[in-house]
Backbone bond lengths (Angstrom), bond angles and torsions (degrees), N, CA, C in turn:
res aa  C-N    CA-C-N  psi(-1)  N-CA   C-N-CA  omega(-1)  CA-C   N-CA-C  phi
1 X - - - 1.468 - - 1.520 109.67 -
2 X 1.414 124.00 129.05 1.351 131.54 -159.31 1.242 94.52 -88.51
3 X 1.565 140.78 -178.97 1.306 128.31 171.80 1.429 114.39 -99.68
4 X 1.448 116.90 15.84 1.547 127.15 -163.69 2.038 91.17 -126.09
5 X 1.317 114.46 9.23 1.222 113.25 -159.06 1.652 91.57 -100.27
6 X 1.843 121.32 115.95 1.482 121.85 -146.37 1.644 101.45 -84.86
7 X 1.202 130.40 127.69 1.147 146.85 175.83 1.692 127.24 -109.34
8 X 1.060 137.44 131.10 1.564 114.76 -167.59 1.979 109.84 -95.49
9 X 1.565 107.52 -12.71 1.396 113.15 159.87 1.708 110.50 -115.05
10 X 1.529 93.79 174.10 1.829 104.85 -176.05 2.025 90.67 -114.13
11 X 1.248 119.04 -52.08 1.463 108.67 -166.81 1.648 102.59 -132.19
12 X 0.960 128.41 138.56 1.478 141.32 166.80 1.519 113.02 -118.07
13 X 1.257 97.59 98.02 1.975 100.22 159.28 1.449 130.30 -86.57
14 X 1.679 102.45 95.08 1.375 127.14 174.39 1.532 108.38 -54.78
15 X 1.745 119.40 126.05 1.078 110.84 -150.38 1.162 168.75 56.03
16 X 1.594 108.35 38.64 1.292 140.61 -163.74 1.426 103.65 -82.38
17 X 1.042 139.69 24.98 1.550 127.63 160.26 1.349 103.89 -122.79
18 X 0.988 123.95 10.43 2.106 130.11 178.40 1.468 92.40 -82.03
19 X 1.243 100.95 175.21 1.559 114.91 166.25 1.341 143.28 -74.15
20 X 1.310 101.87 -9.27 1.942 120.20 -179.36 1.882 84.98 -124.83
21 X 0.955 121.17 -39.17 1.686 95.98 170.79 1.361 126.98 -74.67
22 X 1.425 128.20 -7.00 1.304 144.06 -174.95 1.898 88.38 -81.17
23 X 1.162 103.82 -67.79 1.920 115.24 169.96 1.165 115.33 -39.24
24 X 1.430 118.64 -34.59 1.447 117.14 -162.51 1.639 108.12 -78.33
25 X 1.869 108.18 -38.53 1.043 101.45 163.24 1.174 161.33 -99.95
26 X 1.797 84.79 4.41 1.370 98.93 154.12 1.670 145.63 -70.52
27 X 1.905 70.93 -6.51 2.086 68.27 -178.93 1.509 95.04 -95.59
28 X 1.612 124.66 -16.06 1.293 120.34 -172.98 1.765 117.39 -79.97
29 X 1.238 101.89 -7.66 1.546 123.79 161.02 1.084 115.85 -64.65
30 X 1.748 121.63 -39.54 1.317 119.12 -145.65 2.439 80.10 -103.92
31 X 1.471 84.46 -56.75 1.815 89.21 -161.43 1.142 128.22 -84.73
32 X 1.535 115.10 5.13 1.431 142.80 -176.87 1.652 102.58 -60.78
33 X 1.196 131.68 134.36 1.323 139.67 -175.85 1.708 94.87 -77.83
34 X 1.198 122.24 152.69 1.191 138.99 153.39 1.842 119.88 -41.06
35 X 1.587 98.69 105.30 1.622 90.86 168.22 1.819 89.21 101.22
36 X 0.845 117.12 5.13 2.000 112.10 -169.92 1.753 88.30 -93.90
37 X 1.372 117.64 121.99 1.581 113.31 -171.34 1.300 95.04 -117.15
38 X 1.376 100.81 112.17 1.480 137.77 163.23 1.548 136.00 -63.56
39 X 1.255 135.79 126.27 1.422 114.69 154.61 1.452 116.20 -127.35
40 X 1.203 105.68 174.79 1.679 99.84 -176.75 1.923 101.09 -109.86
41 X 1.066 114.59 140.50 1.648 84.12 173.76 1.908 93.40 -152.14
42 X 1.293 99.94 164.23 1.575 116.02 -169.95 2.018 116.44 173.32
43 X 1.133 128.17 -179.31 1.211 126.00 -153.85 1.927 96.84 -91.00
44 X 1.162 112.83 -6.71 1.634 106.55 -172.99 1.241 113.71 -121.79
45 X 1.638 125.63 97.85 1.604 100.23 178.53 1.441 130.66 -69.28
46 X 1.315 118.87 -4.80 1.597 124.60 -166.27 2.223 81.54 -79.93
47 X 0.906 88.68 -34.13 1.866 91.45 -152.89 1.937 93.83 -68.24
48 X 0.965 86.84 -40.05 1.738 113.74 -162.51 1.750 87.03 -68.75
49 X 1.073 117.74 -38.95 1.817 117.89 -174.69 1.834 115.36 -86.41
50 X 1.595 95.73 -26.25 1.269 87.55 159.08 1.761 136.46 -97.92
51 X 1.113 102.74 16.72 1.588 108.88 174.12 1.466 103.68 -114.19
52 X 1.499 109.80 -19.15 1.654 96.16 157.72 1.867 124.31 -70.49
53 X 1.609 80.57 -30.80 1.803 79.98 168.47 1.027 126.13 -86.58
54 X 1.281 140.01 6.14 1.186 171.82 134.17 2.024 115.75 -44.64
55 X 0.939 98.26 -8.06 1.988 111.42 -179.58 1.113 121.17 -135.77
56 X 1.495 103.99 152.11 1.385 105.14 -172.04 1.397 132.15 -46.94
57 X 1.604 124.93 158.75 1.357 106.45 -162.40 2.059 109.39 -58.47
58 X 0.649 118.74 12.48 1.623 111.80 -155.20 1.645 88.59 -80.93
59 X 1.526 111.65 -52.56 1.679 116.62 168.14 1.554 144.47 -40.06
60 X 1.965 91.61 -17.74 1.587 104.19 -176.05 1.595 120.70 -44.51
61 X 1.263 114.06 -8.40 0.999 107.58 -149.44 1.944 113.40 -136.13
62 X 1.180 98.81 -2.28 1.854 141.21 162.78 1.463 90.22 -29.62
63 X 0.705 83.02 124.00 2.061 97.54 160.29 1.592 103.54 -82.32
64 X 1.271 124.50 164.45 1.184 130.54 -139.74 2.473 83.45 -156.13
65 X 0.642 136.84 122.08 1.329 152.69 142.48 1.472 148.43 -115.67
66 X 1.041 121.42 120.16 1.196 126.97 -165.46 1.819 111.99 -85.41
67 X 0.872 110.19 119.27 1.636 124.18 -170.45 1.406 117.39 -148.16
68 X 1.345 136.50 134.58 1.423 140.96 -160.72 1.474 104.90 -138.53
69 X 1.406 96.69 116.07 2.113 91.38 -169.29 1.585 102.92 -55.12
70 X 1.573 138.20 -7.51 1.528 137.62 -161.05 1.110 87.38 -106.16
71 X 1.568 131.49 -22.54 1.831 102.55 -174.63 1.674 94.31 -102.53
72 X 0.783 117.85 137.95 1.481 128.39 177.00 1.181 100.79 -81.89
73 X 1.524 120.04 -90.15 1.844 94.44 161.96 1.562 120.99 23.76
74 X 1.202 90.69 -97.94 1.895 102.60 -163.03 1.838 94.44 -32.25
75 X 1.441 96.64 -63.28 1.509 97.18 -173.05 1.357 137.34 -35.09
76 X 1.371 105.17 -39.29 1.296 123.47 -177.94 1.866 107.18 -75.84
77 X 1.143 112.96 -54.37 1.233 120.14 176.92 2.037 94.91 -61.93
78 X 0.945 131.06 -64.78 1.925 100.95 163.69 0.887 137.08 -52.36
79 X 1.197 128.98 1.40 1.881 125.95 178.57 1.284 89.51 -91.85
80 X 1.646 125.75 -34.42 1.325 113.11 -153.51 1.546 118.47 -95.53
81 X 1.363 90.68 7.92 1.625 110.40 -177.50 1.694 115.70 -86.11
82 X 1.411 99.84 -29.31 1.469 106.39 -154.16 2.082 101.47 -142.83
83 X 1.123 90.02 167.72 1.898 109.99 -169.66 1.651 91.08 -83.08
84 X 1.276 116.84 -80.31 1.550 100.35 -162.64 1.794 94.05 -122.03
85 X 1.619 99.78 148.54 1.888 104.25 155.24 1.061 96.10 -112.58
86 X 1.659 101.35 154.86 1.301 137.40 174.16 1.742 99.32 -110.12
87 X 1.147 120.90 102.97 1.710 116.82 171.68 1.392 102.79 -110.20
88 X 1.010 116.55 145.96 2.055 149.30 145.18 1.236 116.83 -94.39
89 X 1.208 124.13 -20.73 1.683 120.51 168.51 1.318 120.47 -56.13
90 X 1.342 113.22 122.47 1.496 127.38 -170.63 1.558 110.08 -165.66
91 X 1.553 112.74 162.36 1.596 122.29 25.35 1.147 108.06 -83.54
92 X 1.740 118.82 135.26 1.619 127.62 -161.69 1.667 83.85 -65.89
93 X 0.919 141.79 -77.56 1.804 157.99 -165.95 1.867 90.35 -27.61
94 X 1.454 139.82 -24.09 1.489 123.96 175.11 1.863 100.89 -126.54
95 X 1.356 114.54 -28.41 1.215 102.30 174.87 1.682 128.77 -103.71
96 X 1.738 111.55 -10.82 1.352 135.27 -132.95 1.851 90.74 -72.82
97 X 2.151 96.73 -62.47 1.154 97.97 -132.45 1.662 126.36 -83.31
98 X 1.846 104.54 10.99 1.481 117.04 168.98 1.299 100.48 -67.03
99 X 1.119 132.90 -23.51 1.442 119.51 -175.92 1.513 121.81 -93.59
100 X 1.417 119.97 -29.46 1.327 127.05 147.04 1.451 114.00 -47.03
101 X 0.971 132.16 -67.17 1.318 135.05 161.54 1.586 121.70 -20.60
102 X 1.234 110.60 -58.30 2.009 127.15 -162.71 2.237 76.05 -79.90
103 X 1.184 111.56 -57.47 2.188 103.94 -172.39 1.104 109.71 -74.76
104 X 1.555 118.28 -6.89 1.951 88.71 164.42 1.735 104.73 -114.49
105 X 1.110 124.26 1.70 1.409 129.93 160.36 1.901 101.21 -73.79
106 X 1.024 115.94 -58.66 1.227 107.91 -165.44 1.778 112.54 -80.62
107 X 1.086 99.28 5.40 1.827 106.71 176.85 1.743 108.50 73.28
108 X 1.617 113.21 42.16 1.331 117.62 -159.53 1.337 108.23 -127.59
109 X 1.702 113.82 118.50 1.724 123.89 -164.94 1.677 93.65 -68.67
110 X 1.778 95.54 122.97 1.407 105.64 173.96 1.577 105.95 -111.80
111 X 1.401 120.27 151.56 1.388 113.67 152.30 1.891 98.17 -157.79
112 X 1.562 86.26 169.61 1.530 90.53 -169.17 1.355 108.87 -154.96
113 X 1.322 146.01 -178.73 1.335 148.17 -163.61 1.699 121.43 -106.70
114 X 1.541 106.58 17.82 1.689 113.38 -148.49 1.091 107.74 -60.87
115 X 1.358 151.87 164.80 1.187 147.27 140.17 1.886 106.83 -104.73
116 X 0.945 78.73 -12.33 1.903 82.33 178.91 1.685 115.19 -48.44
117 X 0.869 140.62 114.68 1.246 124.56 -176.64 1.401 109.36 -103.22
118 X 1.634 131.74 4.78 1.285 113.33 161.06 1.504 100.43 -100.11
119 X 0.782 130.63 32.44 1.576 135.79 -172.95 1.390 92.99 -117.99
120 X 1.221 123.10 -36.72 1.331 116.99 176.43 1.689 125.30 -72.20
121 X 1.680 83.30 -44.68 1.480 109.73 171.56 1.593 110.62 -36.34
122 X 0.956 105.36 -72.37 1.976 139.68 174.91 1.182 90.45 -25.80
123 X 1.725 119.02 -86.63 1.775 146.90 -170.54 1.384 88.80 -18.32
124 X 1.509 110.73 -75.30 1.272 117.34 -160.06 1.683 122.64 -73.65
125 X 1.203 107.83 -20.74 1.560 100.30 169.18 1.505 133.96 -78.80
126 X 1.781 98.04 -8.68 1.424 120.60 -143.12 1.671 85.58 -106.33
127 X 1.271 112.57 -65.21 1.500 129.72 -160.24 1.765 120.56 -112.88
128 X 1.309 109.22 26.82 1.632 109.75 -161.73 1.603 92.83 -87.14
129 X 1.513 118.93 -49.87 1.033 118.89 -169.16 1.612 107.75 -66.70
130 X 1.129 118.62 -53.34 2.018 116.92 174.44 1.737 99.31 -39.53
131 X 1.112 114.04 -43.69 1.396 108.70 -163.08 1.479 107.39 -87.66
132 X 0.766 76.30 -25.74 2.160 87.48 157.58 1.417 115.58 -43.68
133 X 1.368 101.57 -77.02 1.431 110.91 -154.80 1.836 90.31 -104.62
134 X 1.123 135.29 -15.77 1.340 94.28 144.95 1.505 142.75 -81.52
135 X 1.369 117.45 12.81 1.528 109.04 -174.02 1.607 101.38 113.12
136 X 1.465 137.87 -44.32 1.476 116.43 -147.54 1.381 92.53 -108.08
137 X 1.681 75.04 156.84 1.939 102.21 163.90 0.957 122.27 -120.66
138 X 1.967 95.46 136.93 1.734 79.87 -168.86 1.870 77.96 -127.37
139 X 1.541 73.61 152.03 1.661 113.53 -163.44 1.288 125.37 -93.74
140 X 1.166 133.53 52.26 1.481 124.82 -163.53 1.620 111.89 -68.24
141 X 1.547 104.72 164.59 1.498 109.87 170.37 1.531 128.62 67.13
142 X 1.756 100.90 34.50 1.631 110.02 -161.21 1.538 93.74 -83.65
143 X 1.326 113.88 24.18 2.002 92.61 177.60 1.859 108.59 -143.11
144 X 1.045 142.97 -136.01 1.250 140.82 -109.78 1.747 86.11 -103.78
145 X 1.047 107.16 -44.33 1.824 127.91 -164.00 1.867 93.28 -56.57
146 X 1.590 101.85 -37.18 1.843 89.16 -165.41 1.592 95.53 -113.67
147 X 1.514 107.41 -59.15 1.772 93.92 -170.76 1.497 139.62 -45.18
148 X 1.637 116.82 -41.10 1.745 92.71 167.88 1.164 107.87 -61.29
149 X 1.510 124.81 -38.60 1.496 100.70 -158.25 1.292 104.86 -82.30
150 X 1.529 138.51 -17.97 1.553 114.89 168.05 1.636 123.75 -53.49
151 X 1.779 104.79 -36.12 1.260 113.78 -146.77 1.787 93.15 -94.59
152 X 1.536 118.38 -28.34 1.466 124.31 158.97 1.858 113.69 -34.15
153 X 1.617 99.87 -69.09 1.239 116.81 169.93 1.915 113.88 -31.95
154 X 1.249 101.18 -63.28 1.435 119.59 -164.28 1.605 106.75 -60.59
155 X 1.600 104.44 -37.81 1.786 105.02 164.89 1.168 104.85 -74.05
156 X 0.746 117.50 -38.97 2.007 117.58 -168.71 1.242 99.69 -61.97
157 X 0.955 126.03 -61.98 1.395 142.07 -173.77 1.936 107.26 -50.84
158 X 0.736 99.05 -67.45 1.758 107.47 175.40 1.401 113.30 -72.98
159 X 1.209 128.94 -23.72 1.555 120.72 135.13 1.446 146.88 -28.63
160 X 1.657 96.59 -62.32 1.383 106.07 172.31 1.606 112.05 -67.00
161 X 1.427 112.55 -43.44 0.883 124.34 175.19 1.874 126.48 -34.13
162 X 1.595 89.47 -52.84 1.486 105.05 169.65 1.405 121.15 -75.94
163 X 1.722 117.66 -3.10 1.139 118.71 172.94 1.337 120.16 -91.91
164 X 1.411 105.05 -1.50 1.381 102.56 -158.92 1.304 130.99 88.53
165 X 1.204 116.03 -4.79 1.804 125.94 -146.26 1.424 93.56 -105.76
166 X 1.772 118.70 37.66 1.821 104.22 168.42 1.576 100.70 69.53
167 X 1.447 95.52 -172.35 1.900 111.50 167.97 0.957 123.07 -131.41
168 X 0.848 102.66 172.26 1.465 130.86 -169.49 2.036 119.81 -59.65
169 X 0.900 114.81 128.85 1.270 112.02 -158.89 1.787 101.78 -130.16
170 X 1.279 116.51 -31.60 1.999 113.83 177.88 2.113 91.06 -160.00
171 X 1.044 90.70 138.76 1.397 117.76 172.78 1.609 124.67 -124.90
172 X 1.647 125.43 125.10 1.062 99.98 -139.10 2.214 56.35 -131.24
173 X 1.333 110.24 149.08 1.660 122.19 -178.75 1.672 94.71 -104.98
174 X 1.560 113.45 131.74 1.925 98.35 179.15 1.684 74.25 -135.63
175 X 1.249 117.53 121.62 1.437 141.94 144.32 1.360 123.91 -49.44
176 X 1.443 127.30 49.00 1.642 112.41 -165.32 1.315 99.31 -80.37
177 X 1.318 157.90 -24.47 1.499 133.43 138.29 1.278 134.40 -146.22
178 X 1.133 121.08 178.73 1.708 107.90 -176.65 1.519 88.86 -165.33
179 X 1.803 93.13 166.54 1.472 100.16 178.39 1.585 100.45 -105.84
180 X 1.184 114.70 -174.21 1.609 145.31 164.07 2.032 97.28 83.34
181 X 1.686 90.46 -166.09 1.663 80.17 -176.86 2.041 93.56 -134.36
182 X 1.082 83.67 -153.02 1.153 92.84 -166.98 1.731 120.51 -106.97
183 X 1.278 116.80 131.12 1.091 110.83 -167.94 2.059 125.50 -86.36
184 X 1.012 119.76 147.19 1.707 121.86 -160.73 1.587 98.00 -51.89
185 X 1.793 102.64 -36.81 2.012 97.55 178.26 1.394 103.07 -50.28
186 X 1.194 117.18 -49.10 1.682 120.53 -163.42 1.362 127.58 -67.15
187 X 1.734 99.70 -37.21 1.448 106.07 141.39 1.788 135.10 -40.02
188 X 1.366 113.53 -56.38 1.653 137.87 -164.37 1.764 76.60 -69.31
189 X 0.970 121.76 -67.58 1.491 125.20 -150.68 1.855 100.18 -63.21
190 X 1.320 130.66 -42.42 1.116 122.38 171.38 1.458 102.60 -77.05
191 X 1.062 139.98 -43.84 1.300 120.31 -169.06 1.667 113.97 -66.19
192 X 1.202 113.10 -17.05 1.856 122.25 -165.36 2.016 91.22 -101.95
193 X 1.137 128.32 -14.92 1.355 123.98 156.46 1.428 122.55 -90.11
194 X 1.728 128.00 -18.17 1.210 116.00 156.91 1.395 117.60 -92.34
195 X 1.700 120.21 13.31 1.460 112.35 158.03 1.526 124.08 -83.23
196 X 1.524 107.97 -14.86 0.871 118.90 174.83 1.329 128.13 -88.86
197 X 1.244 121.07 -28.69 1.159 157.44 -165.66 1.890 99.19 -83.26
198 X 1.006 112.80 -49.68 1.837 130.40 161.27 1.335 112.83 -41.60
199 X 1.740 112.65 -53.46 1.346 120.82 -156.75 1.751 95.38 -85.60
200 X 0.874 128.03 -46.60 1.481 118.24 -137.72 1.987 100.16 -125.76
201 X 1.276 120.39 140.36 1.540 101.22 -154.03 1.609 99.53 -101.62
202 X 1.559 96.93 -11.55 1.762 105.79 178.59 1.609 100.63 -73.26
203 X 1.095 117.08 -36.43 1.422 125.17 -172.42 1.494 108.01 -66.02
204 X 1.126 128.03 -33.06 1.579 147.52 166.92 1.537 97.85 -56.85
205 X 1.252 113.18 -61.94 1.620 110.38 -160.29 1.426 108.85 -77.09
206 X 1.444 122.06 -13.72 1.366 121.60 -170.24 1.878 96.88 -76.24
207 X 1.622 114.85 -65.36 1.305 121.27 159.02 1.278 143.42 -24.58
208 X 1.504 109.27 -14.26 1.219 117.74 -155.76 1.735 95.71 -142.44
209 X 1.468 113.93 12.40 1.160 128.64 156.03 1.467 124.94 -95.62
210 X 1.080 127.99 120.63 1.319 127.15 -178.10 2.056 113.94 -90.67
211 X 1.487 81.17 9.43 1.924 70.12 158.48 1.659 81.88 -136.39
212 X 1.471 143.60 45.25 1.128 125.35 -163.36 1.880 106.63 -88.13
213 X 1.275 106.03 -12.75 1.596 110.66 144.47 1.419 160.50 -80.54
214 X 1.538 80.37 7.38 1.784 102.83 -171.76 1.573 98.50 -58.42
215 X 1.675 112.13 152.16 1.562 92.63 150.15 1.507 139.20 -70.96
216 X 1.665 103.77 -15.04 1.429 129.43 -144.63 1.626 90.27 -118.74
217 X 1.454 122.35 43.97 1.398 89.25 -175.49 1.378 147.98 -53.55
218 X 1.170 109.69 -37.99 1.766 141.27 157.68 1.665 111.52 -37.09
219 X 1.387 102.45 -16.97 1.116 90.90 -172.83 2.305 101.55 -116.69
220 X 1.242 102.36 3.85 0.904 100.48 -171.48 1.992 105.46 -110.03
221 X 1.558 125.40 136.80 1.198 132.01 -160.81 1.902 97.09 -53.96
222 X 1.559 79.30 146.98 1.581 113.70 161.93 1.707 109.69 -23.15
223 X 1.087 152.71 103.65 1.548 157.87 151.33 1.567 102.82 -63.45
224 X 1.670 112.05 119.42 0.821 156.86 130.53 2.004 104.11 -17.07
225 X 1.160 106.04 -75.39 1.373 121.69 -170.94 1.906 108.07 -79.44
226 X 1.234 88.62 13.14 1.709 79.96 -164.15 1.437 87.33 -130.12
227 X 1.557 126.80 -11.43 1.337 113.33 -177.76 2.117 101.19 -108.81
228 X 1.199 92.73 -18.71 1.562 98.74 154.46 1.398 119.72 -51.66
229 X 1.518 107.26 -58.22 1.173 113.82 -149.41 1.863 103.81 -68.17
230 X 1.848 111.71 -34.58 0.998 121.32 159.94 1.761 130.87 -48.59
231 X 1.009 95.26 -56.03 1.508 110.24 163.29 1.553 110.45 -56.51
232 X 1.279 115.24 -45.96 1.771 95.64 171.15 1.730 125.78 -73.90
233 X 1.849 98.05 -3.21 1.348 96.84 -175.55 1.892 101.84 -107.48
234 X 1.154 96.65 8.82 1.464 86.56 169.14 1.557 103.92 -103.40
235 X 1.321 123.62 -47.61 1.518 122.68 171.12 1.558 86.86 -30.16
236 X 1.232 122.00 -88.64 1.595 138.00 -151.81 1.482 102.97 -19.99
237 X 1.417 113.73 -44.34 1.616 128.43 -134.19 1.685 87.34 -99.28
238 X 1.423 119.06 -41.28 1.526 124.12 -169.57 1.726 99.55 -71.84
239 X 1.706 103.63 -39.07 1.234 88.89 -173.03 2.086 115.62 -77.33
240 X 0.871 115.87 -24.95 1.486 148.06 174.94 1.674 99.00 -44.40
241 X 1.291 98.81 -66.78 1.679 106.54 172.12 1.610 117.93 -41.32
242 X 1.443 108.13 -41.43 1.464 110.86 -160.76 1.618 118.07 -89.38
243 X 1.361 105.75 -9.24 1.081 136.63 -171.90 1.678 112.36 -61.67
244 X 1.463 137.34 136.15 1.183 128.83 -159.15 2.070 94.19 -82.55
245 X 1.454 109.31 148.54 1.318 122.10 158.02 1.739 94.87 78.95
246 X 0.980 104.75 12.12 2.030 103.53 177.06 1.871 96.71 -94.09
């Protein structure tokens, strides 16, 4: 999507009656520049009308759309409405990737909050090139799972840097605390990646790779966590064999 390419919205938040899309637009109520035309969109309009009434006045006036991550349809007709979505609908890995699909077909900036990493995996093997050559980017991992620790990294990193102290070579993220809790999406979404993660042993090793998103994997060093993870799936498999009634 060119930036001269005419659109009648700038941002659409897919899933605005969840719990991080209710947030999402409330801060876009509050920090949204003047003139930035918004909509809220999700599968309920009664629900969808009361979380617009629910925000500051700046929202009165939000477009409201009806879109269902199962009808593709809907989807497609929102990418093509607007410049970028912002979605929270998940788990991206069973509900995510019709909508990746409808923003890099339609040349439309996507991003979203996934922590799923075969969902990402998928995104990118499936749709990198459409989104290529039409113009969009799509953005995975815009929330808790990637940003401190990218932006941790990025001080750390320009720290040492300013110390003189060389670079950076392994970064390890330690969470000693935080507030709030956790939301039921975040639940669904880990629990629907360790079902998968159970079934299939490639699916194990991809997860359990720490470049298991590279594009270049072959070209990126030996994983530690990825030759573990192998090694625990061959134990698994030897012991599996020996097992009575297998």
């Amino acid at each position: 999507m060119s930036d001269t390419t005419p659109r009648d919205l700038d941002i659409v938040i897919f899933g605005a009656t969840g719990f991080v899309g209710r947030l999402t637009a409330a801060y876009l109520a509050e920090q949204a520049p003047a003139g930035v035309r918004i909509a809220l969109a999700g599968r309920n309009h009664e629900r969808l009308e009361e979380v617009r009434a629910g925000l500051p006045d700046a929202a009165a006036e939000w477009e409201i759309i009806v879109a269902d991550a199962s009808e593709p349809v809907t989807l497609a007709a929102l990418a093509a409405r607007t410049r970028v979505v912002a979605t929270t609908v998940g788990p991206y890995v069973r509900l995510g990737m019709p909508l990746v699909e409808a923003c890099a077909i339609a040349g439309t900036h996507y991003c979203d909050l996934t922590g799923e990493v075969l969902f990402v995996r998928q995104s990118a093997d499936t749709w990198h090139e459409t989104a290529r050559e039409t113009g969009a980017r799509i953005v995975h991992s815009c929330g808790f799972d990637s940003i401190p620790s990218d932006l941790g990294v990025l001080v750390t990193a320009d720290t040492v840097a300013a110390d003189g102290a060389g670079e950076l070579t392994e970064t390890v993220l330690s969470v000693v605390s935080m507030r709030g809790g956790v939301s039921g999406g975040t639940i669904d979404s880990m629990r629907q990646q360790a079902i998968l993660m159970r079934a299939d042993a490639a699916v194990r090793a991809i997860v359990a790779d720490p470049y298991g998103l590279s594009p270049d994997r072959a070209a990126e060093p030996r994983s530690r966590g990825a030759e573990a993870g192998a090694e625990a799936d061959a134990g698994a498999g030897a012991g599996a064999g020996a097992g009575p009634g297998r």
